[in-house]
N, C-alpha and C positions, 0 to 999 in steps of 0.2 A: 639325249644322245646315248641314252645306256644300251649297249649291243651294239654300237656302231663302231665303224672303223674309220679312221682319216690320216692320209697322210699327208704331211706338210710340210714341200720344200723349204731348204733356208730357214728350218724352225732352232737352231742355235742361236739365235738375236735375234732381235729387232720386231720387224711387224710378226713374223713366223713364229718366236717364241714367244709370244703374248696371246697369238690366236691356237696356239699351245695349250697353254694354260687354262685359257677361257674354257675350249673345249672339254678340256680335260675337268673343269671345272664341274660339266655339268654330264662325266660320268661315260665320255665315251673311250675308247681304245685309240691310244697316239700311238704312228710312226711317222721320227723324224727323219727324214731325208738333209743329211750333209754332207760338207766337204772334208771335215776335220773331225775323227773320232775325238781327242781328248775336247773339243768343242764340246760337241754334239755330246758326249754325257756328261759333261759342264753342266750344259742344260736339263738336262733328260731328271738329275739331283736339284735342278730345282724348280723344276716345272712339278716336281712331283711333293717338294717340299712346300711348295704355295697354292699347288691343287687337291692334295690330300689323296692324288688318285695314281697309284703303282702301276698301272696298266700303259704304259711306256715301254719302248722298241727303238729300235736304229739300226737307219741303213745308211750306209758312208758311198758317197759318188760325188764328184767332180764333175757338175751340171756344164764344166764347159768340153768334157769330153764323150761320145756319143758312145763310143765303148762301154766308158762308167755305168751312160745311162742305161746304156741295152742290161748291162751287167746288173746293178741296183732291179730294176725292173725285173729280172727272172729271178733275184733273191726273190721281192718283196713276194712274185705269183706263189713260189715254192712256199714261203713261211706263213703265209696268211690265206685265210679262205675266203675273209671279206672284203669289200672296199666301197664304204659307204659316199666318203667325201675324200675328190682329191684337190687339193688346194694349190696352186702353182705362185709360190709365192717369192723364189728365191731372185735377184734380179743383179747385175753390175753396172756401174757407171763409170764406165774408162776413164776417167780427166784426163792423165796426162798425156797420152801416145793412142796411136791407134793401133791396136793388137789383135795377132791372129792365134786362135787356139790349134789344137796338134790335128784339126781336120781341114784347119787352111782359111778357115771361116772368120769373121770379123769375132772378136770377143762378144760385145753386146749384143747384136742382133744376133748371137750362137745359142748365149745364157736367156737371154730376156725373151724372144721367142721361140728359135729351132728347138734347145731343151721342154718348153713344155708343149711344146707341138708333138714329141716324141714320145716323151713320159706318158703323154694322155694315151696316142695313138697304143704305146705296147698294154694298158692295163685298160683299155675300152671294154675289151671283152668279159673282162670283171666287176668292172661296173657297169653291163648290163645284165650282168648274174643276181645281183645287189640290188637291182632299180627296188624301190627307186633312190637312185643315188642323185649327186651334185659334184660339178665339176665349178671349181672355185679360183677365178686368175684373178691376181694384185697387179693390175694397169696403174695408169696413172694420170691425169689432169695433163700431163705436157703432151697427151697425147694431140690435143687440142691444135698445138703448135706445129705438128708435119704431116707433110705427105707421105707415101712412097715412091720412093722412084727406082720402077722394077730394070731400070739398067744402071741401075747403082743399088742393086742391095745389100752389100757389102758395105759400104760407105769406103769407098777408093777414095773420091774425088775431095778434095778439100773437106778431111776431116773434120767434124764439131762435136766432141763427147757430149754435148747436150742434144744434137740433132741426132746424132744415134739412140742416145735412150730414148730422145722422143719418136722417132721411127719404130722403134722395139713397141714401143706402151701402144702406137698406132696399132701394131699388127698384135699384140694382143687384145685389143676389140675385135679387128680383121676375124681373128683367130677364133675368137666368145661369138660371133653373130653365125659362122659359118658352119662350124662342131654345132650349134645349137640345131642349125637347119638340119645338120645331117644324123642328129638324135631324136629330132621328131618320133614319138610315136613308141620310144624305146622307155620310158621311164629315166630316162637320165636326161639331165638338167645342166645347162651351162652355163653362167653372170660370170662379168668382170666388174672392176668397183675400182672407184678412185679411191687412197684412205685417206689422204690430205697429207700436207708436207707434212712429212715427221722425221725426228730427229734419230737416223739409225744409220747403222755402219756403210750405206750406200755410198754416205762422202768421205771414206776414208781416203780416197785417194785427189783431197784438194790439195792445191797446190798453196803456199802457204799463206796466202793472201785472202785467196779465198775460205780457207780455215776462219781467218778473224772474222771476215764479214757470217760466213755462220757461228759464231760464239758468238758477237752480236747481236746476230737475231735469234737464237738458241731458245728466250723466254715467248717467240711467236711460234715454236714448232711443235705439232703435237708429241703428245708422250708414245710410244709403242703401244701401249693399251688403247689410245684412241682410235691410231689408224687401223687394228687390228679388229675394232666394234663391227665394223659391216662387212668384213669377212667371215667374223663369228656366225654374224646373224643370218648371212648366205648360204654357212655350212650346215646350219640347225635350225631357224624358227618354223616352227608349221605354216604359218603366213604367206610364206614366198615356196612352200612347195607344189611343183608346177612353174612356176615359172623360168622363164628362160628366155635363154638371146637378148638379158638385157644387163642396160650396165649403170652401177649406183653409187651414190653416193650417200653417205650419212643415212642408212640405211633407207635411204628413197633411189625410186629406178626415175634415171634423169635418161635427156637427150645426150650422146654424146655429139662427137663434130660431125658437122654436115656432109666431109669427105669419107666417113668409118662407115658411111651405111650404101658403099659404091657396092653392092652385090658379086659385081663382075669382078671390083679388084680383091676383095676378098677368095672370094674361088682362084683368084690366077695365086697372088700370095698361097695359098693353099697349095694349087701342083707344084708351086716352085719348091716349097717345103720337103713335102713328097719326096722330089727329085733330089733335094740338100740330105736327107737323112735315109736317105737310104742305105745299106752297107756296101762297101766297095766290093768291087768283083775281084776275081783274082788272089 
């Protein structure tokens, strides 16, 4: 990875700042993308103190607001000329309430896939400068578990913060099958990857019942270095360069669910997207 550039949402904890590390491990140029500056160079001190590698950046945005992102996004084109790998890894899971962020948007389906439907969309053009680059999304396994239902994608109706994240994790496959189609031919590359349950600040916001039952299971959940191994491998092994539109696990390309490979419902999720992040008139 030496010469390379990556940036990697939500790299202040968890899967992000592990596949941080890694990278950084093996010599290439980090920028994190966060919500919290004193976070975010929390980390940045020791991502640098357990990779040995100074070449460390930050860019501060609030993935649940589209201004941030447009905003973070003309930082990052202004300060950096490359962009070899971008990793879209930052994700929320609402427990208790269903919330809307400041563009009216459901929280999770805004973070989990409109922001990297965005991010990617404003910094394409640079990593087709770069090819051949890789574009790197953290889905999830619960994807398995939903549909969408394109006159609820909001999740209005009888909220279930599991069914929203697992709607989000859905359309970031939606998301990995569709980009891949339409980078054909360009040198840039797009996989999504399950990392396996792992224990990271996702369930900060259980309720407190739910808290014990994961301290419970806490010694079954991977470590952030695990779940962060086949996003590494995504971002950097020569193995898997060229490849694309597909989605892995433990560093194997598996099938995902029989519904993620609807072509049609992909493309529609797509214009709907389009249509969500566009900036308002007026």
């Amino acid at each position: 990875m030496q010469g390379k550039t990556c940036l990697i949402t939500g790299a202040n904890a968890g899967i992000g700042k592990a596949a941080a590390i890694g990278l950084a491990r093996q010599g290439a140029r980090i920028v994190l993308l966060c919500r919290d500056e004193t976070r975010g160079r929390a980390a940045m001190n020791e991502i640098e103190r357990r990779s040995g590698n100074g070449s460390l950046h930050l860019l501060i945005a609030d993935l649940a607001s589209q201004a941030q992102i447009r905003k973070a996004a003309d930082e990052y084109l202004q300060r950096f000329d490359r962009l070899d790998v971008l990793m879209n890894n930052a994700a929320v899971l609402a427990w208790r309430e269903r919330r809307l962020n400041e563009d009216g948007l459901e929280m999770t389906f805004a973070v989990n896939h409109l922001a990297p439907f965005l991010l990617t969309g404003l910094l394409l053009e640079r990593l087709k400068e770069c090819a051949p680059a890789r574009i790197v999304t953290v889905a999830s396994g619960a994807h398995r578990k939903a549909e969408l239902d394109f006159d609820d994608l909001q999740n209005e109706r009888d909220y279930s913060p599991f069914e929203a994240y697992s709607r989000s994790k859905l359309a970031n496959v939606y998301f990995t099958y569709e980009l891949a189609r339409r980078l054909e031919g360009t040198g840039v590359t797009a996989n999504c990857l399950h990392p396996g349950v792992v224990s990271t600040a996702l369930f900060r916001e259980l309720t407190p019942w739910l808290r014990m039952l994961l301290w419970l299971g806490r010694p079954f959940l991977l470590k952030p270095e695990a779940g962060a191994d086949t996003a590494v491998y995504l971002a950097g092994a020569p193995e898997v360069a060229g490849v694309t539109g597909k989605y892995f696990e433990k560093r194997d390309p598996i099938r995902s669910s029989p519904v993620s490979y609807d072509g049609n419902a992909a493309r529609r999720l797509w214009e709907l997207s389009e249509a969500l992040t566009k900036p308002s008139k007026g």
